[in-house]
VOZA-255827 format. One record per residue (C-alpha): residue number from 0; x, y, z. Coordinates in nm, 3 decimals. Example, Ala and Ser with C-alpha at 12.3 -4.5 7.8 and 13.67 -1.06 7.14 Angstrom:
REM residues 2
   fitor         X         Y         Z
       0     1.230    -0.450     0.780
       1     1.367    -0.106     0.714
***
This chain:
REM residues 409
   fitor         X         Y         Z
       0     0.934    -6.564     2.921
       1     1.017    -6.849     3.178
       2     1.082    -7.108     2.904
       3     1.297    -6.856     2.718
       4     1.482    -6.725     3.028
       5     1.568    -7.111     3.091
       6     1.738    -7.122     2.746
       7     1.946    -6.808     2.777
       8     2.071    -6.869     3.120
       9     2.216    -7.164     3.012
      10     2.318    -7.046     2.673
      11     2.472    -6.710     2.732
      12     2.756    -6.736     2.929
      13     3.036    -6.475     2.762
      14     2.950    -6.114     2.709
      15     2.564    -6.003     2.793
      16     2.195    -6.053     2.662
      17     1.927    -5.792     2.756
      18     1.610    -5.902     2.702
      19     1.259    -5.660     2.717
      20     0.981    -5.879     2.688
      21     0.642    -5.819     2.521
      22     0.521    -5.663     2.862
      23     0.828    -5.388     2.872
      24     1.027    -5.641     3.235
      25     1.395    -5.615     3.136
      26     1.584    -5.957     3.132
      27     1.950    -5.972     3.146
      28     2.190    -6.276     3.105
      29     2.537    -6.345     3.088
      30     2.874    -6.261     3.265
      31     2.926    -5.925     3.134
      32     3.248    -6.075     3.004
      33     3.467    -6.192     2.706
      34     3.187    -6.111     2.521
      35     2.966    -5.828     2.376
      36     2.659    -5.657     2.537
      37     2.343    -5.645     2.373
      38     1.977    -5.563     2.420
      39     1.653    -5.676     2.171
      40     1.315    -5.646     2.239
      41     1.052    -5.907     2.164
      42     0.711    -5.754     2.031
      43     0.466    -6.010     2.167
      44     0.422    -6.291     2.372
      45     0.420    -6.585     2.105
      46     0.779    -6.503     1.964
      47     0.941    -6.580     2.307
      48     0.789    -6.950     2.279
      49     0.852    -6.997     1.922
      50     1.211    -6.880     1.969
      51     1.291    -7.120     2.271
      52     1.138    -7.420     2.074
      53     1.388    -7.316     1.728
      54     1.567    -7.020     1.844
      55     1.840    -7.071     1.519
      56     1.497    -7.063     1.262
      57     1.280    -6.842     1.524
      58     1.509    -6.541     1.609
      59     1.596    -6.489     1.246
      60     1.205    -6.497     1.184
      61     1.141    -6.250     1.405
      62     1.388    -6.053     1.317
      63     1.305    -6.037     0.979
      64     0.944    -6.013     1.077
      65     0.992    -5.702     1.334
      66     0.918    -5.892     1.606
      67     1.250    -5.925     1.736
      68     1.381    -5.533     1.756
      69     1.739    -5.433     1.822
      70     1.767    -5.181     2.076
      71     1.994    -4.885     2.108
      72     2.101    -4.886     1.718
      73     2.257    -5.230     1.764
      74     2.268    -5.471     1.417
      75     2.177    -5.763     1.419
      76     2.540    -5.856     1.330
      77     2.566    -5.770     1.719
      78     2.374    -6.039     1.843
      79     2.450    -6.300     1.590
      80     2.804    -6.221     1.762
      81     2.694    -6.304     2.069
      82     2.551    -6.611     1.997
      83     2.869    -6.762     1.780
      84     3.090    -6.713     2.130
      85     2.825    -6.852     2.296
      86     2.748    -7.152     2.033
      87     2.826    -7.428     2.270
      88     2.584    -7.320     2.531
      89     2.270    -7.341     2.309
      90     2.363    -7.685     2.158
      91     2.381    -7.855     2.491
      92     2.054    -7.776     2.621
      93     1.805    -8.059     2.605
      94     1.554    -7.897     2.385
      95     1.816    -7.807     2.156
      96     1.985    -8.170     2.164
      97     1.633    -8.336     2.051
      98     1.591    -8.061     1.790
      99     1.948    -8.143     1.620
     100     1.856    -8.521     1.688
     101     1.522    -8.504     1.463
     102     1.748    -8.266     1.203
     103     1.975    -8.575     1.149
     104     1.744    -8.799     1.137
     105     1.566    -8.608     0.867
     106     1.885    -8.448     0.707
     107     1.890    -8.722     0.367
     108     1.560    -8.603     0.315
     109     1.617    -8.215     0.345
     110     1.939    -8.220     0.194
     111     1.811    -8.399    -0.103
     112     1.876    -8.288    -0.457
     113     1.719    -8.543    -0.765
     114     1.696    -8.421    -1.090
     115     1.401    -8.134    -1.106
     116     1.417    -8.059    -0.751
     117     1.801    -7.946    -0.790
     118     1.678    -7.664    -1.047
     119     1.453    -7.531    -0.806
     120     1.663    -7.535    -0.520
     121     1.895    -7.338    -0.750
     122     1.661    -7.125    -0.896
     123     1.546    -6.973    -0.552
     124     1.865    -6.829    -0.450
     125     2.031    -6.765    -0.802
     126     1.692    -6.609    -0.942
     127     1.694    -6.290    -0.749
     128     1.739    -5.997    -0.970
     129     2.100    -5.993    -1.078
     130     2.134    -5.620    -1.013
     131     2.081    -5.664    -0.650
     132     2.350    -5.885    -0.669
     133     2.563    -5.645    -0.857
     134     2.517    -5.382    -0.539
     135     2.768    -5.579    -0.329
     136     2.986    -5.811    -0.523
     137     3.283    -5.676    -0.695
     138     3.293    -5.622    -1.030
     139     3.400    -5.934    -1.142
     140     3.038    -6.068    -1.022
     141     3.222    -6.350    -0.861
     142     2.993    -6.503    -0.586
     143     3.213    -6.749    -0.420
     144     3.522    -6.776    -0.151
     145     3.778    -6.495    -0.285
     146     4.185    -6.582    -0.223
     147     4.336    -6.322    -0.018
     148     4.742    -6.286    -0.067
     149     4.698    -6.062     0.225
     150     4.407    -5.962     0.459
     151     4.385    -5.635     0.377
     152     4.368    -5.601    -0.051
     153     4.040    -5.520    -0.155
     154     3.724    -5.748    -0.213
     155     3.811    -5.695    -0.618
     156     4.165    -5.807    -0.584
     157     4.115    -6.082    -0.351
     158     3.824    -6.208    -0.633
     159     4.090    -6.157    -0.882
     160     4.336    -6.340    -0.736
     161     4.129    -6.627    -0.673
     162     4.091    -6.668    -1.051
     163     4.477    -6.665    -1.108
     164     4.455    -6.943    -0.778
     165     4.255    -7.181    -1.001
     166     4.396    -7.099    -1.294
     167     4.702    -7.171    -1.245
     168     4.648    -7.503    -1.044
     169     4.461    -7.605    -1.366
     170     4.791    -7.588    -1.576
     171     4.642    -7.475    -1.928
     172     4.770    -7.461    -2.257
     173     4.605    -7.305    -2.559
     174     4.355    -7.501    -2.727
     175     4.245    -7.751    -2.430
     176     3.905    -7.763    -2.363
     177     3.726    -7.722    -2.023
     178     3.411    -7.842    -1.833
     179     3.284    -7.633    -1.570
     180     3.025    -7.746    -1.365
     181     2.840    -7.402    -1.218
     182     2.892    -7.160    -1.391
     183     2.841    -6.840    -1.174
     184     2.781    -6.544    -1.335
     185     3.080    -6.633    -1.605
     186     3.366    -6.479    -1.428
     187     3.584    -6.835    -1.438
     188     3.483    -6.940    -1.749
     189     3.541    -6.591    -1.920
     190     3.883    -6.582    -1.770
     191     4.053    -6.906    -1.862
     192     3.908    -6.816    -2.232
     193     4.065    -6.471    -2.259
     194     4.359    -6.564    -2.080
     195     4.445    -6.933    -2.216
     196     4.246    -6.946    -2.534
     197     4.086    -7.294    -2.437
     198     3.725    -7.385    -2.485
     199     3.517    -7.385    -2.172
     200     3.144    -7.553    -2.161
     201     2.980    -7.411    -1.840
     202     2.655    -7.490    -1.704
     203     2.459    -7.399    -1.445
     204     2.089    -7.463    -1.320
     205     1.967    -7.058    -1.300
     206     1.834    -6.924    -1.621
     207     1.968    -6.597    -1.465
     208     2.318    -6.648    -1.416
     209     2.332    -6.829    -1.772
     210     2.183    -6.527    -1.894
     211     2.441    -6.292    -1.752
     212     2.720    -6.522    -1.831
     213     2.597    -6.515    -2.220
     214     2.629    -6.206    -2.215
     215     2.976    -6.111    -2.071
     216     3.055    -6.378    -2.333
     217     2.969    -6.091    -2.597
     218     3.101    -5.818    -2.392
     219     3.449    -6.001    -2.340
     220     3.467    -6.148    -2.708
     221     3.537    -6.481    -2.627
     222     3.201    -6.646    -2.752
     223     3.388    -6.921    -2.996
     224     3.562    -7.004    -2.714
     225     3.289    -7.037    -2.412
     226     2.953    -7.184    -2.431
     227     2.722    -7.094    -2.141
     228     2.423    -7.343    -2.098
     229     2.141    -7.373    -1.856
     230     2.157    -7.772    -1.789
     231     2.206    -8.027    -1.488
     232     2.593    -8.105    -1.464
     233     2.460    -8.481    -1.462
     234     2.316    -8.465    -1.829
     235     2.713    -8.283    -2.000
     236     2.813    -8.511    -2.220
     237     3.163    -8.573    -2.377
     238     3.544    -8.527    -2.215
     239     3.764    -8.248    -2.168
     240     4.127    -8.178    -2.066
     241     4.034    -8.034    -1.729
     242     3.697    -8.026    -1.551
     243     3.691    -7.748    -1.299
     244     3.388    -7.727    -0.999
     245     3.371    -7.376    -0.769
     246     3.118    -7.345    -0.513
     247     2.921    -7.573    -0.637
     248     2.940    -7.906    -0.457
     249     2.744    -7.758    -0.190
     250     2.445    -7.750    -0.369
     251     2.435    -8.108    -0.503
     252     2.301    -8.241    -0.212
     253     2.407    -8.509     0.034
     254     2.298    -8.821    -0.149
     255     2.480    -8.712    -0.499
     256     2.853    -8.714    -0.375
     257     2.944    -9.059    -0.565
     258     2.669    -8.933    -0.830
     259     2.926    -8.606    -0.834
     260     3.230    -8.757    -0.813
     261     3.183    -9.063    -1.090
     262     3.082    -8.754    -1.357
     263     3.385    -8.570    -1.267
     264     3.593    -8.861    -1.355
     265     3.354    -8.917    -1.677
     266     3.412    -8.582    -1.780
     267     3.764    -8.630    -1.780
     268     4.010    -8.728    -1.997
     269     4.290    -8.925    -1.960
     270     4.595    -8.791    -1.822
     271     4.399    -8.461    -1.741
     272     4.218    -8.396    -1.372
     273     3.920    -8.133    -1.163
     274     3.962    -7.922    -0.945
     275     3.683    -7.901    -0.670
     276     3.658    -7.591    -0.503
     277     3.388    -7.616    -0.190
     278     3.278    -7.490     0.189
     279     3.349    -7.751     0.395
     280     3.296    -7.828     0.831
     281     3.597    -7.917     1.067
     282     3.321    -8.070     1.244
     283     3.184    -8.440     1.189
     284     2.875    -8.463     0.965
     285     2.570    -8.266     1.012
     286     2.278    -8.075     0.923
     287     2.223    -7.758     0.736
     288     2.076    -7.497     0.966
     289     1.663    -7.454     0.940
     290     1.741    -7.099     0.844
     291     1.999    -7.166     0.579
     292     1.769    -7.465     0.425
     293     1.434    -7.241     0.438
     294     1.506    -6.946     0.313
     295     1.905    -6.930     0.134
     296     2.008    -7.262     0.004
     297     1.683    -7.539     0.028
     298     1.854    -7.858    -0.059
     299     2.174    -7.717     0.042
     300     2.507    -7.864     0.268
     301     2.837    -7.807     0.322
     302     3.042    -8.167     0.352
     303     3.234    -8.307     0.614
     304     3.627    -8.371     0.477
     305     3.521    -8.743     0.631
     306     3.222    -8.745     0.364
     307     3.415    -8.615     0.066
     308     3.693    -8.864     0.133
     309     3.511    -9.154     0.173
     310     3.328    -9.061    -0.126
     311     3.657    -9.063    -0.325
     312     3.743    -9.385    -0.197
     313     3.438    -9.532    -0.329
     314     3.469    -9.385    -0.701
     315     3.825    -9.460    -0.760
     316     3.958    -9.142    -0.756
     317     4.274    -9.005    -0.598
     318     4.330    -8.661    -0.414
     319     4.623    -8.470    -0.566
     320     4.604    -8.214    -0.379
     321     4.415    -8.119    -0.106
     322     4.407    -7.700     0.004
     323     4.234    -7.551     0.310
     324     4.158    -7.189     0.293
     325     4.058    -7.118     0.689
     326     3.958    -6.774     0.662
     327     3.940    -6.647     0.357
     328     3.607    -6.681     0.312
     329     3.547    -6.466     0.654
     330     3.719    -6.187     0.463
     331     3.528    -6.256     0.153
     332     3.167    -6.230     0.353
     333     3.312    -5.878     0.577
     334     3.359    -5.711     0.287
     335     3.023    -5.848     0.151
     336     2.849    -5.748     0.427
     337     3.039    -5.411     0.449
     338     2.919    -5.413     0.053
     339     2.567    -5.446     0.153
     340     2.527    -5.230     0.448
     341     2.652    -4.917     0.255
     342     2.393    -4.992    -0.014
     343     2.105    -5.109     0.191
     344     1.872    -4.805     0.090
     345     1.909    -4.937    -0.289
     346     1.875    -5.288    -0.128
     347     1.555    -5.165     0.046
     348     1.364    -5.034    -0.261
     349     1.476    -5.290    -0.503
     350     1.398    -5.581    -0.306
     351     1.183    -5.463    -0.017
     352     1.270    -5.438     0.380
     353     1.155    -5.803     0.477
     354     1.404    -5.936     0.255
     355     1.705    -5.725     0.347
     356     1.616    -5.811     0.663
     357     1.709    -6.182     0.586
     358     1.970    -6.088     0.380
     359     2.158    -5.888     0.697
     360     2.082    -6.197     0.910
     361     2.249    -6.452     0.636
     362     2.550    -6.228     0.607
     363     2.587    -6.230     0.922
     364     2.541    -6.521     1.049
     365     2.732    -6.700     0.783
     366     3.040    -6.448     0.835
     367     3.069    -6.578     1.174
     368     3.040    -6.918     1.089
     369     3.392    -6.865     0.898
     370     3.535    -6.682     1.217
     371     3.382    -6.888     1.486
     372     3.205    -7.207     1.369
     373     3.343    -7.511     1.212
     374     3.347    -7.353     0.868
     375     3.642    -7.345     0.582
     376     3.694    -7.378     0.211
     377     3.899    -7.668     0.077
     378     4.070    -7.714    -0.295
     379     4.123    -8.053    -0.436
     380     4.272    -8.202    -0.750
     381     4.126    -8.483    -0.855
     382     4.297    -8.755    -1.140
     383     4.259    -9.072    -1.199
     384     4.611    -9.170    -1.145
     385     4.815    -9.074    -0.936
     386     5.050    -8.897    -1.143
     387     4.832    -8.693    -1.405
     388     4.908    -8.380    -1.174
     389     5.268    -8.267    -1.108
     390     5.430    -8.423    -0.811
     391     5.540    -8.070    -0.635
     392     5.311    -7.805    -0.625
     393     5.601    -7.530    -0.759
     394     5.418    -7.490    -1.098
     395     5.125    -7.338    -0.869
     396     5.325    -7.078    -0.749
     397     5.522    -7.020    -1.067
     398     5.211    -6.953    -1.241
     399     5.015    -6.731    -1.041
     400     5.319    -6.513    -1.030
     401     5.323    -6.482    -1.396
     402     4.937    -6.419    -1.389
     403     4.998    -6.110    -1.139
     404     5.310    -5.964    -1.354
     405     5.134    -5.946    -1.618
     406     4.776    -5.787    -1.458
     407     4.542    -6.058    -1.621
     408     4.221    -6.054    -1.501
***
């Protein structure tokens, strides 16, 4: 426990850490202060070393593993709290310094995404069984940052409203036709159909999610107009009036931004423009965190604004508009999480404990990285010139009123 101890006394400063050790000697560290209190217990003698030498990959291993135990009914949302008001500590220890310096050095490789390897990096998060997936999303199956007009609407509303955000920023008129690269589980795609009458090609890399997406098609009546395939957004051919991009940028990995960009602008036609919708970090460039890129999104990484920039410098293209959404995706993941936790018995037999275990930690930890890391959502539109988008933004606003009047969803 020395090594361990030498971590947490430097790392946790605000609230408290209790610590039993394999050998039942209580540990405690912290102020007490500006911060909450909470106890684990560690099940052997190997996790304490492995979690000093990778504590962000380690802890969530041993807590999915049962080796790491909360104590006194405590979640593990509890200590992943404690840790994101206490993130500065941990990153400035040695240890942890050389760790993040090898992660850099290694990030083009883990962060990479060539044709092949991209479907299976999908594939591994988008393959899970889409009814466990339907236990905590809204109905609308959205999977992605939802737009709150205020805090406190519901998960469904916010999700709803979020498709009346794009929407209208996309300025549609009957019979235009639309790429969309990633195509979620349809919800977008379905939408702008039923609600424009334009002709949307979507594709996406999870045989899943196309599968599901086919079939709202059917369900919604909108097949003439929206055509779901399971392809690479590098291989869609032809151009469309608007190309539209949600949540997907993330997973095209670090080398492919030009790659990303220059088929964007391909896919467009002239005089029309994309809107990219994607999770982006205040903070300079980085890594993805060893837990994220093992087990949720391999291949995975959310983009600096310096990196996306620069990237649109290089292909030509110009920034119409630019949108931060600071904490609407907090929201979004709370009421996830929320979601989850009240179906967690249905979680547990569909999927098995081991997993939900990982599931509660990536909830968590990834709801606090909206509330207390560098984390946000940003909204561009893209063009070619500078004027192919309106010059004020009032049309926005205009149309998402009209949207909500008239309930379309």
């Amino acid at each position: 426990m020395r090594l361990l101890s030498n971590l947490l006394r430097r790392f946790v400063q605000r609230g408290s850490l209790t610590v039993i050790d394999h050998a039942g000697t209580t540990h405690r560290f912290g102020s007490g202060q500006d911060g909450p209190a909470v106890t684990i217990r560690l099940t052997d003698k190997a996790v304490e070393r492995e979690i000093f030498l990778n504590p962000e990959l380690k802890a969530a291993e041993a807590y999915m593993d049962g080796r790491l135990v909360m104590e006194g009914g405590q979640r593990v949302f509890d200590l992943l709290y404690l840790f994101s008001v206490n993130r500065s500590g941990l990153a400035a220890h040695p240890v942890q310094q050389a760790l993040r310096k090898v992660w850099r050095a290694l990030r083009r490789w883990h962060q990479r995404n060539p044709l092949g390897l991209a479907a299976k990096n999908i594939r591994h998060h988008y393959d899970i069984p889409p009814d466990f997936y339907r236990l905590w999303l809204d109905e609308t199956m959205t999977y992605s940052c939802a737009y709150y007009p205020r805090p406190d609407v519901s998960l469904h509303e916010a999700q709803l409203a979020k498709l009346r955000h794009i929407a209208a920023k996309l300025r549609l008129e009957p019979g235009m036709t639309v790429a969309e690269i990633g195509s979620g589980w349809g919800a977008l795609g379905t939408f702008l159909a039923r609600n424009y009458g334009v002709k949307v090609v979507s594709v996406t890399l999870s045989p899943e999610q196309c599968a599901v997406a086919k079939q709202r098609a059917i369900d919604e009546g909108v097949t003439e107009l929206v055509e779901f395939r399971e392809q690479d957004y590098r291989l869609l051919e032809g151009t469309y009036d608007r190309v539209v991009s949600i949540a997907m940028m993330e997973a095209i990995g670090i080398d492919e931004f030009d790659t990303y960009f220059r088929k964007i602008k391909a896919l467009t036609k002239p005089g029309g423009f994309a809107l990219v919708h994607c999770i982006g970090r205040q903070s300079p460039p980085g890594t993805t965190a060893p837990f994220i890129r093992k087990y949720i999104f391999p291949g995975g990484y959310v983009p600096a604004l310096s990196e996306v920039f620069a990237s649109l410098e290089r292909t030509g293209t110009w920034c119409a508009d630019c949108e931060t959404l600071r904490l609407h995706y907090y929201w979004t993941i709370r009421h996830w999480r929320e979601a989850f936790d009240a179906k967690r018995e249905e979680a547990v037999a569909m999927m098995g404990e081991r997993f939900c275990r990982m599931w509660d930690f990536y909830l968590a930890s990834v709801e606090l990285g909206f509330l207390h890391g560098s984390n946000f959502v940003f909204q561009l539109l893209l063009s070619e010139k500078r004027d192919d988008v309106p010059v004020v933004r009032d049309y926005i606003v205009d149309e998402e009123r009209r949207l909500t009047a008239i309930g379309a969803r």
